[in-house]
Every structure is written in C-alpha cells, then in structure tokens.
LOGU-336344 format. One record per residue: x, z, y of N, C-alpha, C in turn; residue in three letters. Coordinates in pm, whole numbers, padded with zeros to 5 digits, always signed. Example, Ala and Ser with C-alpha at 12.3 -4.5 7.8 and 13.67 -1.06 7.14 Angstrom:
2
+01319+00780-00569+01230+00780-00450+01320+00780-00330ala;+01285+00708-00225+01367+00714-00106+01290+00787+00003ser;
end
This chain:
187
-09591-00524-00594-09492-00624-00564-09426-00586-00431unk;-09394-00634-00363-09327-00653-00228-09423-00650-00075unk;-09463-00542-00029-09564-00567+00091-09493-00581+00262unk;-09330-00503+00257-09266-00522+00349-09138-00544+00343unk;-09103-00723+00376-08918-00726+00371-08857-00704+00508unk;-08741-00673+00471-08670-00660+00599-08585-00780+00594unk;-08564-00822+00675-08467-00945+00722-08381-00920+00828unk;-08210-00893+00819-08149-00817+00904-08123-00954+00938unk;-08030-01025+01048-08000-01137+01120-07909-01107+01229unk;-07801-01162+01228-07708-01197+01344-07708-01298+01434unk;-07799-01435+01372-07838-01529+01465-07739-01649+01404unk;-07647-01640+01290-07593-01741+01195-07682-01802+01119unk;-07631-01905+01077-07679-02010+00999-07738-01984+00846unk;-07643-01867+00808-07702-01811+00683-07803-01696+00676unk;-07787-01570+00820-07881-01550+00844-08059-01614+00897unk;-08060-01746+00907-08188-01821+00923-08232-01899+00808unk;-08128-01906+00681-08191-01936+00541-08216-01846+00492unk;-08187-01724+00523-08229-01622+00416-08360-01577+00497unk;-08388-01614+00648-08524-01579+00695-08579-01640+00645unk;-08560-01750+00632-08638-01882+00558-08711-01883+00468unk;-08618-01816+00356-08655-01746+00206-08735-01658+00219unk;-08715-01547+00296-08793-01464+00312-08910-01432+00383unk;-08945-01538+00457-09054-01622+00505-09150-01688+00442unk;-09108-01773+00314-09135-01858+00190-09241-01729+00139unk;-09170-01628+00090-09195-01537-00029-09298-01438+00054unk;-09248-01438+00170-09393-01301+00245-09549-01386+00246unk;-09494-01543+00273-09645-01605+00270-09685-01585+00184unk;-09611-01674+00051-09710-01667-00113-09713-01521-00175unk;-09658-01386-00139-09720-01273-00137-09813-01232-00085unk;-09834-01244+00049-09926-01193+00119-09831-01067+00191unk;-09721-01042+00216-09629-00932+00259-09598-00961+00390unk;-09601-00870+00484-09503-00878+00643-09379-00879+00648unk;-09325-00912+00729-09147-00906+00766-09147-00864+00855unk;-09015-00749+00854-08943-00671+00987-08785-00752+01017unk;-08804-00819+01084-08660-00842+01146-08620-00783+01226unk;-08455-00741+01219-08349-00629+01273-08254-00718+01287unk;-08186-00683+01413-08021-00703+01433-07971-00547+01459unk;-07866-00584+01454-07807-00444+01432-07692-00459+01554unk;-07700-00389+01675-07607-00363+01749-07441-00298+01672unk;-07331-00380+01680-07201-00272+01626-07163-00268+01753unk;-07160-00069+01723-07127-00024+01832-06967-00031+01732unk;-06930-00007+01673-06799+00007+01538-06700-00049+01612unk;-06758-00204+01615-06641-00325+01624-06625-00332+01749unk;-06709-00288+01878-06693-00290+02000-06526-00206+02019unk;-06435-00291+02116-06345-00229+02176-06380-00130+02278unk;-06502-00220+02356-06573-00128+02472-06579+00038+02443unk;-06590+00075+02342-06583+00214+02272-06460+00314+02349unk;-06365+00223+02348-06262+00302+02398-06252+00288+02532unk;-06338+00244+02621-06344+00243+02747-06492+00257+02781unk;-06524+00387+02812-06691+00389+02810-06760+00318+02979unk;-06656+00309+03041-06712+00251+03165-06748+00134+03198unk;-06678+00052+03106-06715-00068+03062-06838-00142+02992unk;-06873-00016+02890-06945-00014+02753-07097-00083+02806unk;-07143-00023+02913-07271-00085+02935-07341-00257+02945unk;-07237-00302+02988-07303-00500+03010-07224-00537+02914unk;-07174-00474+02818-07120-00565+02685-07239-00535+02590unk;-07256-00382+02585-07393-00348+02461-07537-00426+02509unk;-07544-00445+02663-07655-00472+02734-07666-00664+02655unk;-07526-00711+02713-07516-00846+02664-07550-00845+02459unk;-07506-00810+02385-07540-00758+02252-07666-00761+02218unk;-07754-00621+02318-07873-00594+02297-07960-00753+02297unk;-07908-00821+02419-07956-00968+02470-07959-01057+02357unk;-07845-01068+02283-07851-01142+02200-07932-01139+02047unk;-07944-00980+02041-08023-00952+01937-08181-00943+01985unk;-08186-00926+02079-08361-00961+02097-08441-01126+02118unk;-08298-01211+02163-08303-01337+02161-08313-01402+02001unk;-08233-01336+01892-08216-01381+01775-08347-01307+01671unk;-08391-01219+01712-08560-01182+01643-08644-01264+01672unk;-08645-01282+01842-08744-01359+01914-08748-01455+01792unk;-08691-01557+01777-08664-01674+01748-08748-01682+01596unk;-08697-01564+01560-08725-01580+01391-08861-01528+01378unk;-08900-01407+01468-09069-01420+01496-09151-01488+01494unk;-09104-01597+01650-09170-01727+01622-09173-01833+01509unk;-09102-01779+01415-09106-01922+01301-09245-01786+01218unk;-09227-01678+01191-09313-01590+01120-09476-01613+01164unk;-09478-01627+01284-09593-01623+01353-09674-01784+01345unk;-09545-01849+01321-09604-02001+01324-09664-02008+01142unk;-09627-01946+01042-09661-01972+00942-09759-01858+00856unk;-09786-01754+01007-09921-01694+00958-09877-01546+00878unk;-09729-01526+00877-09669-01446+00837-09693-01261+00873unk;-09744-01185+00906-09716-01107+01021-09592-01043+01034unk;-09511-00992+01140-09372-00956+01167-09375-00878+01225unk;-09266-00822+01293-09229-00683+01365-09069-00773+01409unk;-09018-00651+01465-08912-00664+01543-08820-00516+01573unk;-08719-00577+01570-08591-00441+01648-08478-00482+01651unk;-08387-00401+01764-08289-00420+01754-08261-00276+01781unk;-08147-00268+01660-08116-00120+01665-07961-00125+01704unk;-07925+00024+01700-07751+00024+01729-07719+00100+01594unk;-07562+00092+01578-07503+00147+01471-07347+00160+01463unk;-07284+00236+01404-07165+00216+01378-07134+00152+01263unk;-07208+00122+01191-07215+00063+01082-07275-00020+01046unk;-07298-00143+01024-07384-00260+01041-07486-00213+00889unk;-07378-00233+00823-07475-00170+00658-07538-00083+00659unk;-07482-00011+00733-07543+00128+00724-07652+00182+00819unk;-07620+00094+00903-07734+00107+00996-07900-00050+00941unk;-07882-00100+00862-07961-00204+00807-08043-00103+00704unk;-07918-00042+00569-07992+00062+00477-08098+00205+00576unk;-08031+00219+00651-08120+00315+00702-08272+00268+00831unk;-08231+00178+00844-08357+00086+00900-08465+00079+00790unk;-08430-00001+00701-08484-00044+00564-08571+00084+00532unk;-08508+00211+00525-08561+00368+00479-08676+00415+00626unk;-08649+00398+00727-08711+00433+00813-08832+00308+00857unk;-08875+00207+00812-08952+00112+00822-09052+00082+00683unk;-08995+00160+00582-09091+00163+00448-09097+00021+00413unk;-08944-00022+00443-08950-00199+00360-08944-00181+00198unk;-09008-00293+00154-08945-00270-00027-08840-00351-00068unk;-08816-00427+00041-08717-00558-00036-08601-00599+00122unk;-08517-00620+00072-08429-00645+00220-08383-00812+00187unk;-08393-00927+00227-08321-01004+00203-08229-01068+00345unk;-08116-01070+00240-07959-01114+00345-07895-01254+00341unk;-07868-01332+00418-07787-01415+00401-07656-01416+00356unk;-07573-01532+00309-07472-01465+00228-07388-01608+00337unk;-07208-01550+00283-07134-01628+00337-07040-01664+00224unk;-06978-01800+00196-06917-01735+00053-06774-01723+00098unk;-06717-01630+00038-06592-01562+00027-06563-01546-00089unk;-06374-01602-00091-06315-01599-00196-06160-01504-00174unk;-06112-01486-00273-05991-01424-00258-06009-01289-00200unk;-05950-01201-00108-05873-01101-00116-05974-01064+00006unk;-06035-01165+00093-06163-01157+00174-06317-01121+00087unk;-06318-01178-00090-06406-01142-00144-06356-01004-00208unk;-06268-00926-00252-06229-00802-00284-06254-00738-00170unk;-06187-00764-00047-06196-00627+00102-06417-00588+00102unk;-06455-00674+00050-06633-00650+00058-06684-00731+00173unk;-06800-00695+00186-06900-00745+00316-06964-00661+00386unk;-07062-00704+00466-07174-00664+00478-07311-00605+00394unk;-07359-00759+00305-07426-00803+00193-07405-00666+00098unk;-07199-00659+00066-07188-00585-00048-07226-00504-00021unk;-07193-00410+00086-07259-00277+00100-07370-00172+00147unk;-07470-00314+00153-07591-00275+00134-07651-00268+00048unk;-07615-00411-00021-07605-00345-00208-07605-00248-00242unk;-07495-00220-00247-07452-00076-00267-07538+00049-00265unk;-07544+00056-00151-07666+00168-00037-07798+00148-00037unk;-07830+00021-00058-07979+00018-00028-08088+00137-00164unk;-08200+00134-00110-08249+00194-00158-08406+00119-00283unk;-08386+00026-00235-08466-00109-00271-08384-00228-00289unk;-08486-00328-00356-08427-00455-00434-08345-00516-00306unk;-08247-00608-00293-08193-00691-00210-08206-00835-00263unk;-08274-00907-00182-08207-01065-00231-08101-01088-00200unk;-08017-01166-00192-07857-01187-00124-07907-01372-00113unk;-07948-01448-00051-07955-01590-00016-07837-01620-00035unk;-07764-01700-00122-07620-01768-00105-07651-01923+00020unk;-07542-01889+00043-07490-02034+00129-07574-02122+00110unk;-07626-02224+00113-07649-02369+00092-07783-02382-00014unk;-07842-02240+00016-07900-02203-00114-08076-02208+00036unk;-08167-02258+00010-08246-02318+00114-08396-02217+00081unk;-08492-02174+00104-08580-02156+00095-08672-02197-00060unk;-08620-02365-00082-08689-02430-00189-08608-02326-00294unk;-08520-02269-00314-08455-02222-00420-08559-02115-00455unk;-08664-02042-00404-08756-01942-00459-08889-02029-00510unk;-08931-01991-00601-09062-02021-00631-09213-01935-00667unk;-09282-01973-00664-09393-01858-00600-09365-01701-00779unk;-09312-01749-00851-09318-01632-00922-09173-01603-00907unk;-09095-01601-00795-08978-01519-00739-08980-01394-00742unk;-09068-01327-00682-09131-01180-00674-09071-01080-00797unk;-09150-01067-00878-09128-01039-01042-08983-01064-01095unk;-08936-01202-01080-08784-01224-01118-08717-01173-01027unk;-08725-01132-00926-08636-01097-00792-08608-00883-00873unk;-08729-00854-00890-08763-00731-00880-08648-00720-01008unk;-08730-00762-01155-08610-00760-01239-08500-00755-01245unk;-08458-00825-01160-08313-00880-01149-08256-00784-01105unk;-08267-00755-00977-08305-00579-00892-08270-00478-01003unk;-08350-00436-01085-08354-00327-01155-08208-00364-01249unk;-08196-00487-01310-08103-00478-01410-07964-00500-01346unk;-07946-00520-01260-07828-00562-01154-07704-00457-01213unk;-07618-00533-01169-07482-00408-01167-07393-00462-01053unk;-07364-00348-00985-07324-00340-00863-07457-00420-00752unk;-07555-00406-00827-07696-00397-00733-07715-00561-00639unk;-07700-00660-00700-07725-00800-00622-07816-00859-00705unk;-07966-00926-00630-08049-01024-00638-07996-01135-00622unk;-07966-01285-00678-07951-01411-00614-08035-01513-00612unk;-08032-01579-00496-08133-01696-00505-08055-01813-00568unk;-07934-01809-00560-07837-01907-00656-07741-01863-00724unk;-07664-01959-00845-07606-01868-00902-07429-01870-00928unk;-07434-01908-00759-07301-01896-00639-07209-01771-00686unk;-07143-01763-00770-07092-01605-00794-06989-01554-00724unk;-06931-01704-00632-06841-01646-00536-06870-01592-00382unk;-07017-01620-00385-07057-01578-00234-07090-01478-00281unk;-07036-01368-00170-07048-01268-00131-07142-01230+00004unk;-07120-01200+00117-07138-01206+00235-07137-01090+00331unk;-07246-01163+00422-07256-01090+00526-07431-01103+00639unk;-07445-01017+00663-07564-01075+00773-07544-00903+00867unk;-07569-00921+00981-07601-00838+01098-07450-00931+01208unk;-07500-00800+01317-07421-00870+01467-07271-00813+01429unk;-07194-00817+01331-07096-00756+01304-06957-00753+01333unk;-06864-00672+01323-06754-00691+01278-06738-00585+01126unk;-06821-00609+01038-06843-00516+00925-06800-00575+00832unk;-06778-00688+00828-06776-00812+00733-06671-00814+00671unk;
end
C-alpha cells in the first residue's frame, strides 16, 4: 500500500485539506508524511537582480519552514510520523516530482483550487505533477475535507491511479477543479 506520502504545501487553505486528507490516510495506514514547500526561484523577479535576491529567498525560505512547522505539528499531534523540507526550484512541479523521487514517497497528495475556463486549459500546478509524477497523486478538490476518504481509500486511490488518464486521483468528483499547491507562481 502506501508507506510514504508527500504533502507539498504553500500554506493555503487547500493546501491544509489536502494535509488533512493525507494525515487521515497515513494514520489508518500506518504510513509517514514528508511535507515540502517548494521555494520558486521561477516566479521571483529578484532573479533579475541578484543583489537583491538574498532577503526575498531568505523571507520565502521563512515562510516555508513556518508553513511545514505548522503541518508537523498537526502530524505529530495525531501520532503520525513526518519529516520536513523546504526545497528551491525553478519549477514548483517539477521541483515537488523530483522531491517525491528523491524521498522514496509512494503517493503525493495536493490540494486543488477550482479553475474554470481558459485558467483551467493554461494548467496548474496539480496538472503537472500529474503529469510527471512518478507515483499515484491524490488531487483533494476544494471543499472536499478529510471526511471525504474512508479507511479503504488506499486500494481505491491506487486503482484509480493506475486507470487514470491524464493521471488524476480525486477525493471528489469536482471535475472542474483543477489546481495548484506549492509557494508558486506555477499555477
């Protein structure tokens, strides 16, 4: 089944239901969680002014060790065991899929945002880890809470996983959320 999820997080509202979820499901497995934020170095303007670059990534780094902290402590309060990082990237997705590969997670679950129109065609975050990942993804939709998994989630998650096209798990069956989760401008 599932012994390590990753839970990427930006410190949004949909990123802390999909910890939620994925909190739910590591208990009644018996599985750990790695939570990641993902520094974008991408979306930084600071890029083009490197003299600058340091107390903006520094402030960043701050916020992503503040936004693990947080979700640790809910892991730790429910007996969970966890890990932690905050990495950098030019690519929020891409730097999440390659976390995911370098941490030996089996399952990544993301919060979702829903997007419609021409914002749900341009992609996400979500989508293109889809995409990339190398393992199952949940995708948490919006409004979609923790209670939405039930202890034989696991198995249906995995399935779902395997039979997917264009590679999305859902915890609801929201077909217009799409999303997003990391510190981004990837979205």
């Amino acid at each position: 089944m599932y012994d390590r999820i990753l839970v990427p997080t930006d410190g949004s509202d949909a990123a802390a239901r999909a910890a939620e979820a994925a909190l739910d499901l590591a208990a009644k497995l018996g599985a750990s969680v790695h939570v990641c934020y993902v520094v974008d170095e991408g979306a930084s303007t600071l890029l083009l002014n490197t003299s600058g670059m340091g107390p903006e990534l520094d402030a960043l780094r701050e916020a992503g060790e503040s936004a693990t902290a947080t979700l640790a402590e809910r892991a730790d309060a429910r007996g969970v065991p966890v890990t932690t990082a905050v990495v950098r990237g030019l690519s929020v997705s891409e730097a999440i899929v390659d976390h995911a590969r370098e941490e030996d997670c089996d399952l990544i679950v993301m919060g979702t945002r829903g997007r419609r129109g021409l914002a749900h065609v341009l992609g996400s975050t979500t989508e293109r880890v889809l995409a990339r990942a190398p393992v199952p993804v949940l995708a948490v939709a919006a409004g979609t809470g923790a209670d939405g998994l039930d202890a034989g989630a696991g198995p249906d998650i995995k399935a779902a996983s395997d039979a997917r096209v264009g590679g999305t798990s859902r915890a609801s069956g929201d077909d217009e959320t799409t999303d997003d989760a990391g510190a981004d401008g990837d979205a």
